[in-house]
C-alpha positions in Angstrom: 13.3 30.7 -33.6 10.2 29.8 -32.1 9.1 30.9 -29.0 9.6 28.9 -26.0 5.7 29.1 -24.7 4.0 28.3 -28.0 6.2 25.3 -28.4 5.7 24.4 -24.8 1.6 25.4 -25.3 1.2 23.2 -28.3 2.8 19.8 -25.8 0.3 20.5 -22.8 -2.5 20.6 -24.9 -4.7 17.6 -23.7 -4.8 14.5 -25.9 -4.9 11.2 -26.1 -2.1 11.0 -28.9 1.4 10.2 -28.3 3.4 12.6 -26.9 6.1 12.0 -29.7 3.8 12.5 -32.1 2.9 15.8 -31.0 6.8 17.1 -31.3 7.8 17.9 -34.6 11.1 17.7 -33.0 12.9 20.2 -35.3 16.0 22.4 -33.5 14.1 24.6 -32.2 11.5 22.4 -30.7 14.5 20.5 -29.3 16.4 23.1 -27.8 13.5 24.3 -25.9 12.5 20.8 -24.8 16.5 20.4 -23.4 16.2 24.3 -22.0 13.4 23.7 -19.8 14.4 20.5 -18.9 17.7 22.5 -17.6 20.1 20.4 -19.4 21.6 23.8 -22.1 20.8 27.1 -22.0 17.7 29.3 -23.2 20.2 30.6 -25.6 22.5 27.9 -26.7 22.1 26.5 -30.3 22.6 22.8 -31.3 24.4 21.8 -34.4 23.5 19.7 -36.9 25.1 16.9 -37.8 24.8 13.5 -39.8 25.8 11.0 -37.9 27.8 8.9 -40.1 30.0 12.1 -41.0 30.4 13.0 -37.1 31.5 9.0 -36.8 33.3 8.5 -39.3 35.3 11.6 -39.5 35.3 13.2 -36.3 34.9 10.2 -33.8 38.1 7.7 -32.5 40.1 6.7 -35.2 40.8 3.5 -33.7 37.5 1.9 -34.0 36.6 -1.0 -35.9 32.8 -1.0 -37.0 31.0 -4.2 -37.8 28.7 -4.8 -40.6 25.8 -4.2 -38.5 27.0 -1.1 -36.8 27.2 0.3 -40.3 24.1 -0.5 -41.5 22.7 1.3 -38.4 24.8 4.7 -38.4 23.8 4.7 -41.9 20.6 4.6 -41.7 20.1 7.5 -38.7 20.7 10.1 -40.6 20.6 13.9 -38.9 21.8 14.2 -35.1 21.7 17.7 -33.0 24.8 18.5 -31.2 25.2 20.4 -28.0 28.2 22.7 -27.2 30.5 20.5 -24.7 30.6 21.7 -21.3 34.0 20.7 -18.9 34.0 19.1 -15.7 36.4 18.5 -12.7 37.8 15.3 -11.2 40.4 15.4 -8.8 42.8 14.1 -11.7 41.5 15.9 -14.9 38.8 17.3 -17.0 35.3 15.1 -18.5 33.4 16.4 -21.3 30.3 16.7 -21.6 27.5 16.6 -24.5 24.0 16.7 -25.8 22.9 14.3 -28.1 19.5 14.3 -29.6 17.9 12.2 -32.4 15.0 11.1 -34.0 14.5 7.0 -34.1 11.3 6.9 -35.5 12.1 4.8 -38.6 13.2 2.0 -36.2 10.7 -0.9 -35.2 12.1 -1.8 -32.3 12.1 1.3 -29.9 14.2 0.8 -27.2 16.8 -1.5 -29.1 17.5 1.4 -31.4 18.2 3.9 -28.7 20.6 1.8 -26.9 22.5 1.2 -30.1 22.7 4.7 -30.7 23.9 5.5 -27.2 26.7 2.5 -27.4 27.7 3.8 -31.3 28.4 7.3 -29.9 29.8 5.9 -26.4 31.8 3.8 -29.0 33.3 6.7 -31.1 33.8 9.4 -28.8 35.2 9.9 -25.2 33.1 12.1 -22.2 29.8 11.7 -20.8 27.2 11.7 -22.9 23.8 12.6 -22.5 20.6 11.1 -25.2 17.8 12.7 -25.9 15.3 10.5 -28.2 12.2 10.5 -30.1 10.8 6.8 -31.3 7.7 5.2 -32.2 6.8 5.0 -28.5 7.8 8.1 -27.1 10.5 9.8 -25.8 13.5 8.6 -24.1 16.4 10.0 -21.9 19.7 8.4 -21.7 23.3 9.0 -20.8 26.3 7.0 -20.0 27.4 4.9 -17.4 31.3 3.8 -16.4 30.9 0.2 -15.6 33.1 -2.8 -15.2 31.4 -4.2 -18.1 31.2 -2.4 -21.3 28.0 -3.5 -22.3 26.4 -1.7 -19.8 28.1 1.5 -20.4 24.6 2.8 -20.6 21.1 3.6 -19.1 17.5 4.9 -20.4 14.8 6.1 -18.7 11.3 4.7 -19.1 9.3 5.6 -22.3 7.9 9.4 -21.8 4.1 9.2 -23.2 2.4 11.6 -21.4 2.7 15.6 -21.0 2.7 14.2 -17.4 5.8 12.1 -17.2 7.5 15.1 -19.5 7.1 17.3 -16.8 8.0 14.9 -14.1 11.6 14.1 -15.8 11.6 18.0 -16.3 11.9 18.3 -13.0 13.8 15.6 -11.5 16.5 17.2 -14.6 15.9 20.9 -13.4 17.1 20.2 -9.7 20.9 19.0 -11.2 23.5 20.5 -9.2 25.0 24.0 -10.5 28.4 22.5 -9.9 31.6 21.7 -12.3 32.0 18.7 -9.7 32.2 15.9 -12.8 30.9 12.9 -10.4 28.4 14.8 -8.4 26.6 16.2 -11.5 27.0 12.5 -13.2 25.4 11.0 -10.0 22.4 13.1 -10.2 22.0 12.7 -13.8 21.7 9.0 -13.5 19.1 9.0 -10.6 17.0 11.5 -12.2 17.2 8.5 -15.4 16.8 5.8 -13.5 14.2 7.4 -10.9 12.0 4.7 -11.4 14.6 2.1 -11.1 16.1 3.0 -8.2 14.0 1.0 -6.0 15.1 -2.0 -7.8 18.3 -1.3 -7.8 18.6 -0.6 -4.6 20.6 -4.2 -3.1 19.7 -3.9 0.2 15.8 -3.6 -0.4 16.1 -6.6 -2.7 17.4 -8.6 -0.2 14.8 -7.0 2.3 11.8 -7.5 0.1 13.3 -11.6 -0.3 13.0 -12.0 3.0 10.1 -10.6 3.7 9.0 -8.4 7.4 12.0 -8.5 9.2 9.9 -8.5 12.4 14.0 -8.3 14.8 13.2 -4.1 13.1 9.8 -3.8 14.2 10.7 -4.9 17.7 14.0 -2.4 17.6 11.6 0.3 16.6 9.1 -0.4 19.1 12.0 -0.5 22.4 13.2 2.3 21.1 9.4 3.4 21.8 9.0 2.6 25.1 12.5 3.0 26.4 12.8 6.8 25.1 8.9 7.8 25.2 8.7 8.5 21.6 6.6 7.7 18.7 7.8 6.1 15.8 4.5 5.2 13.8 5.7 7.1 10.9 9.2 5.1 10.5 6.9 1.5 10.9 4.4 2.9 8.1 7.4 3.4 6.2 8.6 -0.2 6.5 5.7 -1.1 5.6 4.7 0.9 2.5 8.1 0.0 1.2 6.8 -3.5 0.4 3.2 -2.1 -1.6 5.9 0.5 -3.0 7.6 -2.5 -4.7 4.5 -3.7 -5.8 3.4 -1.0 -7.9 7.1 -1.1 -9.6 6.5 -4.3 -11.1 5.9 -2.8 -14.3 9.4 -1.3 -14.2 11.1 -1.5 -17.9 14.0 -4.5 -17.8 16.4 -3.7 -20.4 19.0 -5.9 -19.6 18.3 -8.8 -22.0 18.4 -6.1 -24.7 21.7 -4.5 -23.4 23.1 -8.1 -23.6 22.3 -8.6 -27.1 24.2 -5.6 -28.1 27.2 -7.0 -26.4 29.3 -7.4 -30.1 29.0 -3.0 -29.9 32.5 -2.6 -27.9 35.3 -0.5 -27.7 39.1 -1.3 -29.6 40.6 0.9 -26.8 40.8 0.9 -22.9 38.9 4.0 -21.3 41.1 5.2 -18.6 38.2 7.9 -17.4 36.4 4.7 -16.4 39.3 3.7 -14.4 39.3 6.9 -12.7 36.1 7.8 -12.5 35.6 4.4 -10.3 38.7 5.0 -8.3 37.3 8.2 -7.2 34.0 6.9 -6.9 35.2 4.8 -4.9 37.0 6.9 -2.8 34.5 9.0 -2.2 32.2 6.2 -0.8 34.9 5.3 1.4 34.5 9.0 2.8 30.9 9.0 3.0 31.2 6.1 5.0 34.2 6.7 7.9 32.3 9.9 8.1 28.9 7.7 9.2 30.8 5.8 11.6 32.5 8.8 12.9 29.3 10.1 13.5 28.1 6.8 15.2 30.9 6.8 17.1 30.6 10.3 18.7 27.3 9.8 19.2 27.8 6.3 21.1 30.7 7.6 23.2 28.1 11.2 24.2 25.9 8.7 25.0 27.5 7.4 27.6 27.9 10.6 30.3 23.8 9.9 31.1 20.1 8.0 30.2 18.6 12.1 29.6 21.9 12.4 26.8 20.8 9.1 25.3 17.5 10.1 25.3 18.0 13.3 23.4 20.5 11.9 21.2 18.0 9.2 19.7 15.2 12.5 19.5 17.2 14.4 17.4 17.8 12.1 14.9 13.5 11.1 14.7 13.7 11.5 10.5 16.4 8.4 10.3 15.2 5.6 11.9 18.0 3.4 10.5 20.6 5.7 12.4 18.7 5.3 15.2 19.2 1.3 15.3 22.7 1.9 14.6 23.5 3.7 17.7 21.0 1.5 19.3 23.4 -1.5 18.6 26.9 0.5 18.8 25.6 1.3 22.8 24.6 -2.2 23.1 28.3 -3.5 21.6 26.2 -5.4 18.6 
């Protein structure tokens, strides 16, 4: 095998040429790429595997492949296979794998690698993490439980740069050590989709719509002048959030091509879906009651005196948006 550090030496060389390029992206290069990323360990081997065979023969039964889909598993050839790991929900076990492949040979970059994600998402059950190479870089994926099955899917943005290796790297190393199925999923997806997640976020759409909300600015500053404090930091915030979106213009849509590849769906209903989005769910719910609890004993504190008010607001100086909350809840808003 070769050593982790050369392999690692020969990808933060400086150069202008593609990072994919650079990869030979044989099993052992791979399997130190996914170790240092934190995803398997230093010592775990992947398996080789051609994809049609692991389809075909060792993927759902039950599956009806079109023409096209075919064509396409045909023509992918060798995948490498991670050993499954297990995780918990409160009402059974989720699987998970390592998928890596080279998509070079396809012209269309990020097509191909969603139509490999969906094939395998397709053909076998548990949570699937992708690891690609194409013609214009490298790309991370896994899968998503949705309502809608054609989004049973994300990818990161195309990885060019020794630079954005290393910041993926990172965002992956910092997963939580946990057998918890939907907290490890969660942070999966956000490390993905870190450069989405402004985007996605519904409540800064609607903000950045709008425009200043100027009502926020005036909160901020009573909360100023009633308390004695300074909030300059929390009004910087606000309004960095708006150049923030600015620079994310640029951020990768892959919706349209997501749609296109609606006709790649399943024979058979996914119950882990189901549950995963019951649980999801219910965790929200928790997450929540638990915020207004804490609103709630906060409001009620509040009102034995002005100096317990006053402290109350200081102590919670890093969350301005809490802040306003118990602003409002003293205020009966």
């Amino acid at each position: 095998m070769v050593p982790m550090k050369n392999v690692l030496e020969n990808w933060t060389t400086t150069t202008d040429e593609l990072l994919s390029n650079i990869i030979d992206y044989t099993s052992e290069e791979i399997t130190c790429l996914l170790s240092s990323m934190g995803l398997i360990g230093i010592r775990d081997k992947g398996q080789i595997e051609d994809l049609e065979k692991y389809i075909f023969l060792h993927g759902n039964d039950q599956e009806i492949y079109s023409s096209d889909e075919r064509l396409f598993i045909e023509g992918v050839g060798s995948v490498y296979l991670y050993n499954d790991v297990n995780r918990r929900t409160n009402k059974g076990i989720v699987s998970t794998k390592i998928i890596a492949v080279d998509l070079s040979r396809f012209v269309d970059a990020v097509k191909s690698c969603f139509f490999f994600m969906k094939v395998v998402n397709k053909a076998t059950d548990g949570f699937n993490i992708f690891f690609c190479k194409t013609s214009e870089g490298l790309f991370v994926g896994c899968r998503l439980y949705d309502k809608d099955e054609f989004k049973n899917c994300t990818l990161s943005v195309p990885i060019t740069t020794n630079l954005e290796l290393e910041n993926l790297s990172q965002r992956l190393m910092y997963l939580p050590d946990t057998d918890e199925f939907i907290s490890y999923y969660s942070a999966v997806v956000e490390a993905i989709e870190y450069k989405e997640s402004i985007i996605r976020d519904y409540d800064l759409e609607i903000m950045l719509k709008r425009g200043v909300n100027f009502s926020y600015l005036d909160m901020l500053s009573e909360i100023e002048k009633n308390y004695d404090i300074n909030l300059d930091y929390a009004k910087e915030m606000y309004y960095k959030s708006f150049e923030l979106n600015q620079c994310n213009d640029i951020v990768y849509d892959y919706s349209s091509v997501m749609d296109s590849l609606r006709f790649i769906k399943s024979q058979k209903m996914n119950t882990l879906e189901m549950l995963f989005e019951a649980e999801e769910m219910a965790l929200l719910a928790n997450e929540t009651e638990q915020q207004n609890k804490q609103i709630l004993q906060l409001t009620n504190e509040s009102n034995d005196s002005d100096t317990s008010k006053e402290n109350m607001l200081k102590e919670h100086l890093d969350n301005p948006e809490l802040m306003i909350k118990i602003l409002k809840a003293q205020r009966g808003l």
